[in-house]
N, C-alpha and C positions, 0 to 999 in steps of 0.2 A: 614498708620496705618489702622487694620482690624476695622470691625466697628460692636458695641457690639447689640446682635438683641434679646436677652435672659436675659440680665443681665441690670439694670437700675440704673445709675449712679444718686444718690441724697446728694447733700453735702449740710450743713445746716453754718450758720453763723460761728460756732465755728470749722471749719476744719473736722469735723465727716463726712468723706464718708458712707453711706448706699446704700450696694450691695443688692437690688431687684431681685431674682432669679424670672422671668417672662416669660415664651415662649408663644407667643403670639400664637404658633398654636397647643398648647397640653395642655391638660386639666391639669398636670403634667410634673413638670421639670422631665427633663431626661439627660444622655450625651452623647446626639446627636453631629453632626456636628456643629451645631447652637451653640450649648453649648461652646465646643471646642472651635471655633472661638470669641463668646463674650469674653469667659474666657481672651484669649492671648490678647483680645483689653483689658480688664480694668485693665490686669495686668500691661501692654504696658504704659497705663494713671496714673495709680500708680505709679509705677516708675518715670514718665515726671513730675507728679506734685507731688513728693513727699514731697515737701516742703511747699507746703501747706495743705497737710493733716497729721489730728493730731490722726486720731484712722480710722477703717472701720466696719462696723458691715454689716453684712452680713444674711441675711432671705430673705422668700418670700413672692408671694401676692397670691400663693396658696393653699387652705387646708390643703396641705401636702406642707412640707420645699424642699425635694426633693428626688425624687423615683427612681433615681440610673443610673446603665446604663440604654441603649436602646436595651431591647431584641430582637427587631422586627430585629436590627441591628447585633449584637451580635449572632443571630440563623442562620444568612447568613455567618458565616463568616468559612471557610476549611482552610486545608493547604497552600494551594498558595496564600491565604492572613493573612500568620504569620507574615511577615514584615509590615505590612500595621497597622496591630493589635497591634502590639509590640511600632511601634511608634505616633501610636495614641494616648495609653495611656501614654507613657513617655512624649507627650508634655503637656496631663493633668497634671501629677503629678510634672513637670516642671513648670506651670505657680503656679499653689498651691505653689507651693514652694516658688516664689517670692515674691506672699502677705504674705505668715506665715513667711521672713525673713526682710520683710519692713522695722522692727526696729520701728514699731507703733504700738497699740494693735490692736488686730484682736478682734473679740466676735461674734462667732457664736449664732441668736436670733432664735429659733428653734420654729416655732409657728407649727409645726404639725409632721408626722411619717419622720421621717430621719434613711431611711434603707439604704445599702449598698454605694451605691456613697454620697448619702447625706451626713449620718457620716459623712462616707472618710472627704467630704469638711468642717463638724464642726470640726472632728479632726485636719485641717490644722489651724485651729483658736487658740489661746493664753486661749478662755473662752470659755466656752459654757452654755449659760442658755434655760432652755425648757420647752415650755407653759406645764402649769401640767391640761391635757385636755385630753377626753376618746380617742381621734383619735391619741395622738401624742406617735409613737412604735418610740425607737433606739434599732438601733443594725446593724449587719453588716452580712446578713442570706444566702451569694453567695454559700456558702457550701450546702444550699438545693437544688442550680440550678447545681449543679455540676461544679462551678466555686470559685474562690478566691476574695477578694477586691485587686484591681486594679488599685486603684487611692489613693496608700500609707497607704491603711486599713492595712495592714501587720504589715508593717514598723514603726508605729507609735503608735499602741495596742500594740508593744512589747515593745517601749521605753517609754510610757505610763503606763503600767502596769506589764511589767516584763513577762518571756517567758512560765513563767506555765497560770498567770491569763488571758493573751492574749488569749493563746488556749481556756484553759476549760471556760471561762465566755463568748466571745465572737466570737473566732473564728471557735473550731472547731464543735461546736452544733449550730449557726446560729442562738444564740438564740434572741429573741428581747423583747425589755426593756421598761417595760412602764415608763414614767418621774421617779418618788419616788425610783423605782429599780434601773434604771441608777445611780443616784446621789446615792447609796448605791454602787454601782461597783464601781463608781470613772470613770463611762462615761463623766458625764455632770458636772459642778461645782454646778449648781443653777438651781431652779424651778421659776417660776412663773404662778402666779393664773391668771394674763388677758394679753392679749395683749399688754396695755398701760405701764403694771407691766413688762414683757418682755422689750419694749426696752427700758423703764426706767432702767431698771437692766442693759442692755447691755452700756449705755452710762454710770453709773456709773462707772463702770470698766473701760472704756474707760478716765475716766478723774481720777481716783483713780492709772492709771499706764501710764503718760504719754509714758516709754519709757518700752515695752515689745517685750518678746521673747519667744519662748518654752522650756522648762525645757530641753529639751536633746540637746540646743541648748547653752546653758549654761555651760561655762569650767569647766570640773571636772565631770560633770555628770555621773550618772550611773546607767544601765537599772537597775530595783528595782529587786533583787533575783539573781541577777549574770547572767555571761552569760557561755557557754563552757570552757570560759580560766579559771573558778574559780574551784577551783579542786569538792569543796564540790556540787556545780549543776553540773558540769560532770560525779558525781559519779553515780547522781539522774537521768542523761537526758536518757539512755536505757529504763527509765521505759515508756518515752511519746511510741517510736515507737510499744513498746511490748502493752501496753494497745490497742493503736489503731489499732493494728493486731486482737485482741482478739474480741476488739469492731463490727471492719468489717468484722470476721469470714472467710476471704478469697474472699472476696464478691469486683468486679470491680469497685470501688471509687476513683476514682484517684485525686478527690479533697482533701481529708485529708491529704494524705501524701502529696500533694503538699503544703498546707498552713503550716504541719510540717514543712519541710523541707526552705521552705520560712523563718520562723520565726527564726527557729536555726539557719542557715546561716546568716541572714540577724543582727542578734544579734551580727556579730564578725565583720562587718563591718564598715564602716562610712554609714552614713543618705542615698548619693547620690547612692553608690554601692548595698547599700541593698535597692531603690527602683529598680534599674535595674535587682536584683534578682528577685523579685517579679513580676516584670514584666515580665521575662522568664516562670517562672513558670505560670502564668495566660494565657499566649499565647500559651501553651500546652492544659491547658484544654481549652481553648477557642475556637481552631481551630478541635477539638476530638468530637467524637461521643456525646460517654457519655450526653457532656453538654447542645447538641442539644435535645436528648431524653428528660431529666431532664426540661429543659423549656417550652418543647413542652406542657409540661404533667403539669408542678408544676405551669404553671405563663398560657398559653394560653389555655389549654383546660382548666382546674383550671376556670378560667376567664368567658368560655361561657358555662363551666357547670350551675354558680351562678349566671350568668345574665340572666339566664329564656332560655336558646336556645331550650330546649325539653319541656319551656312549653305551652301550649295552648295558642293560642291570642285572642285576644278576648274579655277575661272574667277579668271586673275586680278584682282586688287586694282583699284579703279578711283577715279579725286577724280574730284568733279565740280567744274567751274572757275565754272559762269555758269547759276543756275536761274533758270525762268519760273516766276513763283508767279501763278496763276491767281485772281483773288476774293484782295479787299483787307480783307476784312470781320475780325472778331475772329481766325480762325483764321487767314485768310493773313498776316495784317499778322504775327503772331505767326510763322508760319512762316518767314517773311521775313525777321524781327528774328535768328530763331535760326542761320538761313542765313547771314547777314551777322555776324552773331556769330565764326561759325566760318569767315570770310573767304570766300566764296565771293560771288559776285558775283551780285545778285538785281535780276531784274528785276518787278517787282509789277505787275501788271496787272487794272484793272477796266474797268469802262462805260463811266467817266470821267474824267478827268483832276483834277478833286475827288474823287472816291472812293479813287484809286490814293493821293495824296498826303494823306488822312486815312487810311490804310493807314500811310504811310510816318510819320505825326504817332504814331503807337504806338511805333515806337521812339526819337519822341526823346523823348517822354513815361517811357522806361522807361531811357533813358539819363540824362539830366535828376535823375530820382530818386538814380541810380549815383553823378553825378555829387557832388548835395548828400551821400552820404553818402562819401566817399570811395573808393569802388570803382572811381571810371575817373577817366581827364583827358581835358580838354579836346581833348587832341589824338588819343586814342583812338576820343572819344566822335566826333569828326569822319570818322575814319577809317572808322570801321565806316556812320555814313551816308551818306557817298559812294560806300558800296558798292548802298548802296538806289535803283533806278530806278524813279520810279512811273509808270506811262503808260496812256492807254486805248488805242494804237495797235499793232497786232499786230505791225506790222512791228520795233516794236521787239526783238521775241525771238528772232531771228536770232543764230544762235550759240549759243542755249541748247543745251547739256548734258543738262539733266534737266527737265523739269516737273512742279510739284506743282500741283494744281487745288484750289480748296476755296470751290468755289462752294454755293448751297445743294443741302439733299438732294433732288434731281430727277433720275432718270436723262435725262431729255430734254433740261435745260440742261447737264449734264456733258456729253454725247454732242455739244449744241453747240457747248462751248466748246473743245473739243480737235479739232473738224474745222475748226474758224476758225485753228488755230494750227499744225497736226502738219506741212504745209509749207513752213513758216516755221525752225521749229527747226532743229536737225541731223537728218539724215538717221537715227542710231541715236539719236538723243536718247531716255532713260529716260521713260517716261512713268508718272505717279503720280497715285494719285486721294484725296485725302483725307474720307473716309466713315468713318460711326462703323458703319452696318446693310448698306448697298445691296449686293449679291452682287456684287464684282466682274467676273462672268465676265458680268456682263446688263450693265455699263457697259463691257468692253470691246470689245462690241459696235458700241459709238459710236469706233472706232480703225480704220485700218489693217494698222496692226502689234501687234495682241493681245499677241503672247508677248513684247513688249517693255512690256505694261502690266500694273502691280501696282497696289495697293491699300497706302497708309499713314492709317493713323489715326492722327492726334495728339490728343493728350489736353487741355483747358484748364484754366489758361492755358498755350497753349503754352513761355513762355519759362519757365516752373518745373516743368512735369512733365515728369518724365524718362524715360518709354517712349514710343515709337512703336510699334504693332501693324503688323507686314507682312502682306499677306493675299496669298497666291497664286491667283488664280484657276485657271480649269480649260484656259485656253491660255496663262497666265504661263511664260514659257521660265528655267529655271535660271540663264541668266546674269543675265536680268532683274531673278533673286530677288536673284542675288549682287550686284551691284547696287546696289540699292536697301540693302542691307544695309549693304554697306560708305557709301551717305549717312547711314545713321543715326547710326554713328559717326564721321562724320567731321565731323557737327553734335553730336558727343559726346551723344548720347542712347542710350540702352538701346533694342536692337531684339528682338522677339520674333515667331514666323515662324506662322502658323496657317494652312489650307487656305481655302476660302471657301466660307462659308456666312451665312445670313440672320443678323447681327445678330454676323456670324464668333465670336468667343470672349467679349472682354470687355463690348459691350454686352449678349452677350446672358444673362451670365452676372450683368452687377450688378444687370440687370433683375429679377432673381429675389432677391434681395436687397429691392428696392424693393419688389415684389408682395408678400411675404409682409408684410413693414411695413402695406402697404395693408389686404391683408387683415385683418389684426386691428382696424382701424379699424370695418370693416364686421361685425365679430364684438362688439363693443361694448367693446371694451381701450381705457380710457384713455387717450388719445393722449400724453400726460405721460409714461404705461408705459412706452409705443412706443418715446418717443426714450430712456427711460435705459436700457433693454435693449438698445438699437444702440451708447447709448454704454459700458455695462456690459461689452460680446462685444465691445467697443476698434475697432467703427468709428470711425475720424478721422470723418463727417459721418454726422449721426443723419437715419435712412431718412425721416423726415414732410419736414426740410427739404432734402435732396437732391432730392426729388422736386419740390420748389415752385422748385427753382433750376434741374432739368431743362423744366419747365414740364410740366403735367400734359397737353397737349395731343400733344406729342410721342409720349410710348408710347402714347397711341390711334391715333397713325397708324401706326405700329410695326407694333400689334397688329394693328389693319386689312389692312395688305400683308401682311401676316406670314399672316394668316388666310386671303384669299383664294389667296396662293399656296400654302397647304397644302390647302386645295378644290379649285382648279384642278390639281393634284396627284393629285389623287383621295384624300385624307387627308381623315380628321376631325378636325374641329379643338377641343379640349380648354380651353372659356373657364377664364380664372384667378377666384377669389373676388374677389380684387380687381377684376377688372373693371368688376363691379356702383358699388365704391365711386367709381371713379374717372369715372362717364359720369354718375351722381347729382351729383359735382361742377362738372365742367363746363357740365352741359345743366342741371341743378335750378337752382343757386348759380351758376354764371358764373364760378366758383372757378377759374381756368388758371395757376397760380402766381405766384412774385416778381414777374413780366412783366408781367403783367395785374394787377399792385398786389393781388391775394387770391388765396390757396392756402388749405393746412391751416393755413397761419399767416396772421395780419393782418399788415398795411405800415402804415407810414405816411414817408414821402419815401425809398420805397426801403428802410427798414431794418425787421427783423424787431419787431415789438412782441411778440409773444406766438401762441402756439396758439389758433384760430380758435374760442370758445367754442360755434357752432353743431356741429363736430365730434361735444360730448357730447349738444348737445341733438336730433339730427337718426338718429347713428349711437351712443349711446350706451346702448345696452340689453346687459345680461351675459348674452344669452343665446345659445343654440348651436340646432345645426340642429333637436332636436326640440322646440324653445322653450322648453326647462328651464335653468335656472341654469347656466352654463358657463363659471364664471370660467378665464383660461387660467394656469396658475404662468407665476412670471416663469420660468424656469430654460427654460420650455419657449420662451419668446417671443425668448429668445438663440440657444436651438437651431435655433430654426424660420428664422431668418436665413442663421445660419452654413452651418447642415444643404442649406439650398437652394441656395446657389452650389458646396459642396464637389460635392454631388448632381450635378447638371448640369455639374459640369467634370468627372467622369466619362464621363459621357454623350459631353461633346466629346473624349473619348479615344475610347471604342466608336465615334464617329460620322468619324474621324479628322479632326477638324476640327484637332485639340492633336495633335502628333506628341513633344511631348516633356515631360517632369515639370517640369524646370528653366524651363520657358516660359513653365507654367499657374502655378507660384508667383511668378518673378517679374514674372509678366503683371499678376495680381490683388494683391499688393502695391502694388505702382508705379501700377498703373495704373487699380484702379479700388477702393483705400481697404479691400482685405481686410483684416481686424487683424494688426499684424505679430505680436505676440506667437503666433501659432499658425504662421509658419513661409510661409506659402500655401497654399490650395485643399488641393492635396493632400498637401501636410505636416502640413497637420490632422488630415486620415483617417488618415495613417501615426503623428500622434503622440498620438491620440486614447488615450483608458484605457482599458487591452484591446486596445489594436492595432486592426486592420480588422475583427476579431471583434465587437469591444463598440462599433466603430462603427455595422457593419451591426443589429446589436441595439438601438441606440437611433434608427435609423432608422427600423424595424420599428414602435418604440415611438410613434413623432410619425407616421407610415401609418397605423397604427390612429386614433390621436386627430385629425387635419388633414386625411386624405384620401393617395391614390394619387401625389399629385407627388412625396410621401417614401420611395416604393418604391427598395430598392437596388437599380439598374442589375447587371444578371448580372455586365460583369467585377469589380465590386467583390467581388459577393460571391463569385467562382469565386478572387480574387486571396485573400481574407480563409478560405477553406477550404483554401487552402492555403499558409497561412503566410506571404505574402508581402506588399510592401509595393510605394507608387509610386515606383519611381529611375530 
């Protein structure tokens, strides 16, 4: 008999086994080999001694209940090891099987987050009760990694809950569940307030149902809502694959329709056949690109983004108690809101005392919301606005801590607004400049204390995007950086650390995204084309209307500065094709985008009606530079997207503007709508087909046909001659 090295066998006087989920050499269970092997032992011992046990409860002696597969494992695994993969996981969801058909109660005791494999194994339980504790998430979230559940999450959310609420509440948004919601899904049966309350509740059960089983296990049973054979959900099932067309806009996910596909098949089944379904379809995307990209990006760089990898060492930890947030406008009131969110004490400041407090009217407008849908009470929502002080008077900021500024883009009024205040503050008080382009190191100019001033970009709307860009200038001092780092997190956002330059990382990198969009405009592509090609290569926001909600006036100012300091430089300055299209808009048409009620698209009271038909009639000609016929393939009009931000965050490595791989993927993820399915920026180029080789080759290919922007940057190609990849 194999012998169990994870799992701790505790039986107490009255026949109650208690499964111990323990790996003694991971900070967190996982379904390692180790796992695997304990597993088939106490199933092995359950069966032998089944006669003397009367129930098994099942929890851990970890934080967490347990954290799923083993990606470290799972990222290794290709095609040549489909078979290896396929019956790995069938022997898990074979030994599961054994204890959930014991014919004794099971009771999953959930003392903390039980995502994706963990479920799975309370799902194989008859009960499920879960500590009601701020750490303990259910849900089943493989669909973010570009994977499926695999150890009978399928199979068992669909006989659980029926084949609509299986998808939309659990399967196909990956969403996860804090205790109170679960038990409202009909995840978990029961909450418990402590530990002691946990497996008290667990052995209840256990002795309130000597002889248990699972419901679908149970003669007669039947998935709740029907399955294919029942005419009326047959009627209704075309609508799942058509929505989820709609949803994915064409865009390479092959996780959704796999876990579709999964569930409706698996529905017409028995138990045993529909976990072998699911197990094919997991072993598709397991051994695929896709899901290696998705991991890479969503669970390991993810990972040493938030553990400080770009920040300074050094320098201890610091909370900041009391921020002066400078400019009340969209960005500060938001910044404000997310401050006070995270308890820190904010003081708001604008011109004037109605501006500061329409500032402060943003969060109750977003508390308010919270509040109707149940996300906060009354007494929270009060809490967090008393922490909000909105004033036009300087004097108020006495005491601040830290300042963010996020007045408009003016070097002149930034440089104003912080010589009005830097007296006022603390004497080391952080100083921060909120800018999406302006060179940090030409705004801390307008300081005192430079290397106490950084550069934070937040992203809009602030209270939902979850990166902030640090920018170090060229006198930013390392405690500063650290710093400023540790505010990111302690406003619980993703911080990511870049050098300083014009338009730093991620403006200037989605800009090239937009441009090439433009350009085909002005090459005579369909603008229809445009957007399903952006939505096709799985941008979340298609390039014509990004650009109409940046307002089209903006990147001419951009460009502008951007140009003359590359002149005054002594550089030459390299106009984009789009350019042409985008100065024909505004000076011909009067076209400045949403703002100005007309862009690429028409308004009418603010909302989008459709693509501007002057578009085809003005730049609608198919033809190319020697005015011959030049239709462009779509294939190329995804590439020529993709191709230009992976390009140019290249370039921001050679320029060391990016000091780290883990930063530019999940910089461009988060923060400026790269597709996740490609991993990020340079998880693309590394998980491209052919590797950097057949990247740089089809770079080559879009140079030749678009022009010299598609040129591969030497370290790609010096990286791609020699076998190497971006880590």
């Amino acid at each position: 008999m194999s012998e169990s090295t994870t799992i701790r066998w505790e039986q107490s006087g009255d026949g109650v086994v208690t499964l111990v989920l323990d790996d003694p050499n991971q900070s967190a269970n996982t379904m390692n080999d180790a796992f695997r092997t304990s597993l088939r032992a106490v199933a092995d011992r359950l069966e032998a001694e089944r006669a003397s046990v009367t129930g098994v409860i099942v929890t851990s002696a970890k934080k967490t209940f347990f954290a799923g597969g083993d990606l470290k494992d799972m990222i290794r695994i290709g095609p040549a090891q489909a078979q290896q993969a396929f019956d790995a996981g069938m022997a898990i969801k074979r030994d599961l099987r054994r204890i959930e058909t014991l014919g004794v109660p099971v009771v999953a005791a959930i003392n903390g987050a039980a995502l994706g494999g963990g479920y799975e194994i309370a799902l194989a339980c008859h009960h499920r009760v879960a500590l009601d504790a701020p750490g303990t998430k259910i849900g089943l979230p493989e669909v973010t990694l570009g994977l499926l559940p695999a150890g009978g999450g399928v199979t068992r959310t669909v006989r659980l809950l029926g084949i609509t609420d299986a998808l939309l509440k659990v399967l196909l948004q990956g969403k996860q569940y804090d205790p109170r919601r679960a038990l409202e899904a009909g995840l978990i049966h029961e909450t418990a307030a402590t530990g002691d309350e946990l497996l008290a509740k667990a052995r209840a059960f256990v002795a309130a149902h000597p002889e248990s089983r699972q419901p679908w296990d149970v003669k007669g049973y039947r998935i709740p809502g029907g399955t294919p054979s029942n005419p009326r959900f047959a009627a209704d099932l075309p609508a799942f694959p058509a929505s989820l067309k709609k949803q994915l806009a064409g865009a390479p996910y092959p996780a959704p329709r796999n876990i579709l596909a999964a569930a409706v098949e698996g529905s017409q089944v028995d138990f045993e056949t529909a976990q072998v379904i699911e197990a094919r379809y997991f072993t598709e995307l397991v051994t695929g690109q896709i899901s290696k990209n998705m991991i890479q990006a969503f669970f390991f760089d993810l990972q040493a983004v938030n553990a400080g990898r770009s920040r300074p060492q050094g320098t201890a930890p610091r909370t900041v108690r009391k921020v002066a947030v400078l400019g009340a406008g969209m960005m500060g009131a938001g910044i404000a809101y997310s401050c006070a969110r995270a308890g820190i004490e904010v003081v708001l400041k604008d011109v004037s005392p109605e501006a500061a407090a329409k500032g402060k009217a943003y969060s109750e407008g977003l508390l308010a919301k919270a509040l109707s849908r149940g996300r906060t009470t009354e007494a929270k929502r009060d809490e967090l606005l008393a922490r909000i002080t909105p004033t036009a008077d300087p004097q108020d900021l006495a005491g601040c801590d830290a300042v963010i500024e996020a007045v408009f883009e003016d070097p002149a009024l930034k440089h104003k607004v912080f010589q009005e205040i830097q007296h006022i503050v603390e004497p080391d008080a952080l100083l921060c400049s909120n800018t999406s382009t302006l060179p940090i190191t030409v705004l801390a100019e307008g300081v005192e204390r430079p290397a106490d001033f950084v550069g934070l970009h937040f992203f809009s709307p602030v209270d939902k995007m979850p990166l902030v860009e640090i920018i170090k200038g060229a006198r930013t001092g390392d405690e500063a950086l650290a710093r400023a780092f540790d505010l990111v997190r302690q406003i619980r956002k993703t911080p990511i650390v870049v050098n300083d330059s014009r338009g730093f990382f991620t403006s200037r990198v989605i800009g090239r995204f937009i441009n090439e969009g433009v350009a085909m405009i002005g090459e005579g592509v369909d603008p229809a084309s445009v957007e399903q090609a952006a939505a096709q290569a799985g941008y979340p926001a298609k390039v014509l209307s990004l650009m109409d909600e940046l307002t089209l006036t903006l990147p001419r100012r951009i460009r502008d500065e951007t140009r003359r300091a590359v002149e005054a430089a002594g550089g030459t300055w390299a106009p984009h094709p789009a350019d042409a299209v985008i100065d024909r808009m505004v000076d011909e048409f009067g076209r400045t985008g949403r703002s100005g009620g007309a862009g690429f698209y028409d308004y009418a009271d603010g909302k989008r009606t459709g693509l501007w038909p002057g578009l085809r009639e003005h730049f609608g000609r198919d033809t190319g530079r020697d005015g011959a016929a030049w239709p462009v393939p779509f294939e190329d009009m995804k590439d020529r997207m993709l191709f230009s931000e992976a390009l140019d965050t290249v370039r921001c490595l050679e320029e060391n503007v990016l000091t780290s791989v883990a930063d530019a993927n999940i910089g461009s993820l988060l923060g400026i709508g790269f597709p996740g399915w490609t991993g990020g920026v340079l998880q693309f180029i590394n998980g491209y087909e052919g590797g950097l080789p057949g990247f740089v080759a089809r770079a080559r290919e879009l140079q030749a046909a678009y022009g010299d922007r598609f040129e591969p940057p030497a370290l790609l190609v010096e990286k791609a001659e020699q076998g190497g990849t971006f880590r």
